[in-house]
N, C-alpha and C positions, 0 to 999 in steps of 0.2 A: 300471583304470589309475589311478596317483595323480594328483592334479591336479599340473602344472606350472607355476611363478608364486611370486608374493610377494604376501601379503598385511599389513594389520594392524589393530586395534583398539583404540580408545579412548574412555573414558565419563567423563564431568566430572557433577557436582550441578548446576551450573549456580548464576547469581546469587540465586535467588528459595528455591529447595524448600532444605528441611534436610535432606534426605535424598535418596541417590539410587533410584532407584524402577526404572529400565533394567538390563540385560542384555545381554553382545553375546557375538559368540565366532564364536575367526577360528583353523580347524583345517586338515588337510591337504586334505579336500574340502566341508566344513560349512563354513558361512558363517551367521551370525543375527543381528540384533537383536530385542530383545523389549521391550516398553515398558509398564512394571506401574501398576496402577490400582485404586484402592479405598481408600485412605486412605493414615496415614501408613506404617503395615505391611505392611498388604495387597498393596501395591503390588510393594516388594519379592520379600515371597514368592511370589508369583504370578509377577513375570519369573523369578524364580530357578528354578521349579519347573519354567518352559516350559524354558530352557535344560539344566536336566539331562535332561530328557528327549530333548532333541533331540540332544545329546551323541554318547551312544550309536551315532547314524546315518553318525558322521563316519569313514566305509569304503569301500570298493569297491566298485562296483554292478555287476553283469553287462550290467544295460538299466536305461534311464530309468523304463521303468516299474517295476520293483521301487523304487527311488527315490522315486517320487511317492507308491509305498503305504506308503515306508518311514517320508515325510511324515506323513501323514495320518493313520496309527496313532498315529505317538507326537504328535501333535495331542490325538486323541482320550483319550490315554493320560493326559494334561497335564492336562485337561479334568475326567477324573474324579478327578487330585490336587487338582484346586482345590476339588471339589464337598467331595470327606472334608476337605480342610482346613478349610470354609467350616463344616461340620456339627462338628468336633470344637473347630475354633476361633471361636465365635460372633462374637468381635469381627472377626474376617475377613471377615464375611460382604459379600459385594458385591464383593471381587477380582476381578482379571481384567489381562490382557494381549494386547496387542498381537505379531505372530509374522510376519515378514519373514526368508525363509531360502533358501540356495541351494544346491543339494549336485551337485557336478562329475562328473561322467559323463563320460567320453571327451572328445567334442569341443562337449558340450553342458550345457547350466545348466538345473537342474531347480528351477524356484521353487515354494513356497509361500509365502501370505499370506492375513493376513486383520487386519484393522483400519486402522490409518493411519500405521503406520511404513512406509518407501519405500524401493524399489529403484531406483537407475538404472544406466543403461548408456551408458558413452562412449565410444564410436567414432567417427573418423575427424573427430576435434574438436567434436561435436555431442553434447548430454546430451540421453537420451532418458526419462521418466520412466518404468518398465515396468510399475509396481502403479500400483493403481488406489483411493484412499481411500475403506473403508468408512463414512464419514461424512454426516452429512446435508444439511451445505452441499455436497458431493461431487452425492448425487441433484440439489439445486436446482441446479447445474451442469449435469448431463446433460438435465436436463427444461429448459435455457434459461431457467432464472428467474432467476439472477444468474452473472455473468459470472466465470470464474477468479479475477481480479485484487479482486472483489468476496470471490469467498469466501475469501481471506487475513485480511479484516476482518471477518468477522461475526461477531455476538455468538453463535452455535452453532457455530460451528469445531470445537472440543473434541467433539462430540458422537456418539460411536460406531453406528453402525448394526448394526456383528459385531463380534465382539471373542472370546476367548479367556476363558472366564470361569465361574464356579460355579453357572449360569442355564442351561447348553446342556451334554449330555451326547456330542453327538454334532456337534459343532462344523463348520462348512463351509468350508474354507479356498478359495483361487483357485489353483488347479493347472495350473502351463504349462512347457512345455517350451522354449527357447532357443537355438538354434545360437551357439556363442562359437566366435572365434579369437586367435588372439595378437596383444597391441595393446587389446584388449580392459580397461575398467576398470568395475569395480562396486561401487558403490558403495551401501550400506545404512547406514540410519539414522532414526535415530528423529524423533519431530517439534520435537524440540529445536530442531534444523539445519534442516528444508527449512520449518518455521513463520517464521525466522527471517532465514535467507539464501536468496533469491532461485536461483532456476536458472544466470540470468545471471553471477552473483556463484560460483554453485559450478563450473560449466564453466572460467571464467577460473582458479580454481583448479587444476583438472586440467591444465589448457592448459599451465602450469608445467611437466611433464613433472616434477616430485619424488617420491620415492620414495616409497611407500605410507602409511612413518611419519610423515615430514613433508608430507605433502599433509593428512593427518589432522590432524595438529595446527594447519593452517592455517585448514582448515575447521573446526575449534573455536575458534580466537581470532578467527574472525568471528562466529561463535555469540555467544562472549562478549561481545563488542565491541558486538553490534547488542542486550545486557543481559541475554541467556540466560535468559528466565523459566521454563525447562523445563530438565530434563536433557538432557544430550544424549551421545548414542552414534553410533559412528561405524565402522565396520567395511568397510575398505579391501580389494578384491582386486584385483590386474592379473593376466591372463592372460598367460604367459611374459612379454616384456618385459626391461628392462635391467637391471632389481633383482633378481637372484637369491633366493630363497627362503632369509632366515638361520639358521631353526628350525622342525626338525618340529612341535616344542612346543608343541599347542594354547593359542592365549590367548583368555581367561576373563576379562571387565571388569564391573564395576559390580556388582550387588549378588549376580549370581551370582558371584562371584569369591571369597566368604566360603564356604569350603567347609562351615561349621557353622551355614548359612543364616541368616538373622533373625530374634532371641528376638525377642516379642511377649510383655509382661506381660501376666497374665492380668488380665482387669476388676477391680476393686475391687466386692466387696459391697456393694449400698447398702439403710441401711435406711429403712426407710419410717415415717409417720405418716398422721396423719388429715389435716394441713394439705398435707404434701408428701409424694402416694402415686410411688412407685416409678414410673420411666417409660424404659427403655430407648433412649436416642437412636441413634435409625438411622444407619448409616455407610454414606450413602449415594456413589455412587462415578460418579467427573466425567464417564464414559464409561461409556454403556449402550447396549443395545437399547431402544430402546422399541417398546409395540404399536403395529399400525397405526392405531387412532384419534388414537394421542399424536401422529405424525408428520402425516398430518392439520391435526390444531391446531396444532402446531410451522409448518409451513406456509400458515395461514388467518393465524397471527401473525405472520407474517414478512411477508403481502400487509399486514397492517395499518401495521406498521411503513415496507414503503415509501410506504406510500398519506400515510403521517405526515408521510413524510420528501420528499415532494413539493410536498404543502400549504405544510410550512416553507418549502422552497426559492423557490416561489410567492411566498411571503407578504412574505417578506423581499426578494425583487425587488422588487413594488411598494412596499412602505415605500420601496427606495433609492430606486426610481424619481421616489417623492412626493416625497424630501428632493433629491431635483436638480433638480426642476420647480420647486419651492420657491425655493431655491435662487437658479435661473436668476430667477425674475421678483423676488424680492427685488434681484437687480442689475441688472438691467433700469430699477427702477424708480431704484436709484440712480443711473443713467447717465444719466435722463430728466431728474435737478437740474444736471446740468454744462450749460457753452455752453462754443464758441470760434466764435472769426472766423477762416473759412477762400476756399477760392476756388473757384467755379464753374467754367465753361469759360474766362470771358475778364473775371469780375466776381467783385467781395466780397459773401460772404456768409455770414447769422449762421446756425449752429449750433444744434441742442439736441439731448444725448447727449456720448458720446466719439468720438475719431478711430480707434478698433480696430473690426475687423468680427471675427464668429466664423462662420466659411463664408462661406455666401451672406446671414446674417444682418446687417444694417446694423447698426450700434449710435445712428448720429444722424441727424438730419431738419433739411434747410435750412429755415429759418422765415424768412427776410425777407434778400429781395437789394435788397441798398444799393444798386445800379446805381453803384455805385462802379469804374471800369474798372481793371481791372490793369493796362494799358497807360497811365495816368495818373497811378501813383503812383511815388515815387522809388523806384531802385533796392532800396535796404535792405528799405522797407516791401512792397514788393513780393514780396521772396524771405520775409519774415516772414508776411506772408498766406498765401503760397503752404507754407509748412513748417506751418499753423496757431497762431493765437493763443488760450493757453488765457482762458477769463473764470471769476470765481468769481460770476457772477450771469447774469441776462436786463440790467443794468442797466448790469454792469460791461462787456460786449460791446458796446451802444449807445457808451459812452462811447471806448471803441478806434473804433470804426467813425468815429464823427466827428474822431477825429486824424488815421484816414488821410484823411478827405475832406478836413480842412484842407491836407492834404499832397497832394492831388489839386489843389485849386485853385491852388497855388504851383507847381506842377508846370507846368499848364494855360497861368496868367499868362507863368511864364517863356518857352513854346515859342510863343505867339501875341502877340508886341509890337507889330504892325502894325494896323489895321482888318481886320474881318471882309470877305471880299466883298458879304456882303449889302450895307452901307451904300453904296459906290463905285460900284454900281448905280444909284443913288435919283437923283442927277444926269442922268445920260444919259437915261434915261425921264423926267425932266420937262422936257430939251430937245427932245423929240419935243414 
């Protein structure tokens, strides 16, 4: 049965590469991106190569499992073009790609993958991721050694574990079967897009409800936006839905889309001497397998690096630490040269510090109570003592302290113009 729905496809360079290096392709029941790797050539030909091959598959299937084999044949099929490429064309050597693809069966999506281009699946407003990155910050994920959000930043991101490529004759893809219904969106693409915009950020996009073509192209001016260091492809499918299906017409983007593939000059002859002998520079290519000791070490450097990256974080605590401790008692000591004249409970008293506290932390220390009474000085000086008086000495404070007291005594004089009781006693006891 043909699949029912609208799809669509689109592949940009992106800001960084001069070339595009992706593949996609968006047919009646195929669906793929491919994501090429090995230089500036290499690259291309190698997605181009996996896409014609997978071409072909874009038909009817009786069962899913003819489907998966139909997969995995022309995988291996791909495989051994890369290998006679790599052998006829030396400068090729080390190509390879990436193969994210989906082929409609009935009421169900038959995936293959293998490397780190990504499938999702949106339903019922939630993105699910469905492939799983052959990569090796991917492993340090599943083994709990850095957290998802970790492995977006690390310095091996890039790093292939499987790949599609001139090194494996017999390639191993991830084979699974998927119930789809209508309402249903999928979304494939290469790591252009999911290295670059967020899950959160690509869901919102879907949530739009826009039609294949522009939901695509939205999801590429975030790509852009967020500087596009990679290419990026993008191959759109909804399952029935409100967009009708506008053409049969398989579409073919990015460097498979050149139907007379990419020339590759052949090397230039070098010749040699006694000072400068001939020396072949390897074209080596950003995404490999490596053996199991390399990964290993890739992993024993990665515990060193964080071991690094904690000492730092360590280290540079305490420096802050020292420079606010520091800090702290450098003003400390300068609050220890201020005085003011302030007030006790019910008397004047001199100061040494400021009048701020930080917490429970004092910043000053009464050093000498005038026994000057608050209750004895005129009104003014009173509310003055009581808001505090700043002094710019130990000296200038003494010399305040003795104006209020002269202001205490006037005070004093005026409220007692009578005899004391004491004296008006002294009489009567000496007529006893």
């Amino acid at each position: 049965m043909v699949f029912e729905g609208s799809s669509a496809a689109i592949s940009h360079t992106g800001k960084v590469r001069s070339n595009n290096q992706d593949s996609g392709y968006a047919g009646a029941n195929l669906f793929a991106v491919a994501d090429g790797m090995g230089g500036h050539a290499g690259g291309d030909v190698a997605s181009s190569i996996a896409i014609q091959r997978l071409a072909p598959l874009d038909t009817t299937y009786p069962s899913t499992d003819d489907a998966q084999a139909s997969l995995q044949a022309a995988a291996t099929t791909a495989a051994g073009d890369l290998i006679r490429a790599a052998k006829d064309r030396p400068e090729l050597a080390g190509l390879g790609t990436t193969v994210s693809a989906i082929i409609m069966v009935d009421e169900y999506a038959v995936i293959g993958h293998i490397g780190d281009s990504r499938i999702y699946l949106f339903r019922d407003d939630e993105l699910t991721q469905i492939t799983a990155d052959h990569t090796f910050v991917q492993r340090l994920v599943d083994s709990g050694r850095i957290t998802p959000e970790e492995a977006r930043y690390h310095p091996r991101r890039s790093v292939l574990m499987r790949v599609l490529s001139d090194m494996d004759n017999d390639p191993e893809l991830d084979m699974f079967v998927m119930p789809t219904q209508p309402g249903d969106r999928w979304l494939l693409c290469s790591d252009g897009l999911s290295g670059v915009v967020d899950e959160l950020h690509i869901a919102k996009v879907m949530r739009q409800g826009l039609a294949p073509g522009r939901t695509a192209d939205t999801l590429l001016k975030q790509a852009l936006d967020g500087g596009a260091p990679d290419n990026v492809t993008i191959v759109l499918v909804d399952v029935g839905g409100q967009h009708p299906l506008s053409s049969g017409t398989a579409t073919i983007v990015g460097s498979a889309s050149n139907p007379s593939g990419v020339l590759v000059p052949a090397a230039r002859a070098s010749r040699s001497s006694w000072l400068h002998p001939v020396r072949q520079a390897a074209n080596e290519p950003t995404h490999f397998e490596p053996a199991a000791d390399y990964l290993e070490e890739l992993i024993e450097e990665d515990r060193r690096r964080a071991k690094r990256r904690r000492i730092g974080w360590i280290s540079a605590l305490l420096v802050a630490l020292l420079a606010l401790v520091g800090a702290g008692v450098l003003a400390y000591n300068w609050t220890q040269t201020r005085y003011f004249v302030g007030a006790d409970e019910d008397s004047v008293v001199i100061f040494q510090g400021v009048q701020q506290n930080i917490g429970p932390i004092t910043l000053s220390t009464p050093i000498e109570d005038t026994e000057i009474l608050l209750a004895d000085l005129p009104p003014y000086q009173r509310a003055s003592v009581e808001r505090t008086i700043n002094a710019r000495s130990l000296s200038d404070a003494m010399a305040i302290v003795e104006r209020l007291r002269a202001g205490s005594t006037a005070v004093t004089g005026d409220e007692t113009p009578t005899p004391t009781p004491a004296p008006t006693q002294t009489p009567a006891e000496g007529g006893e």
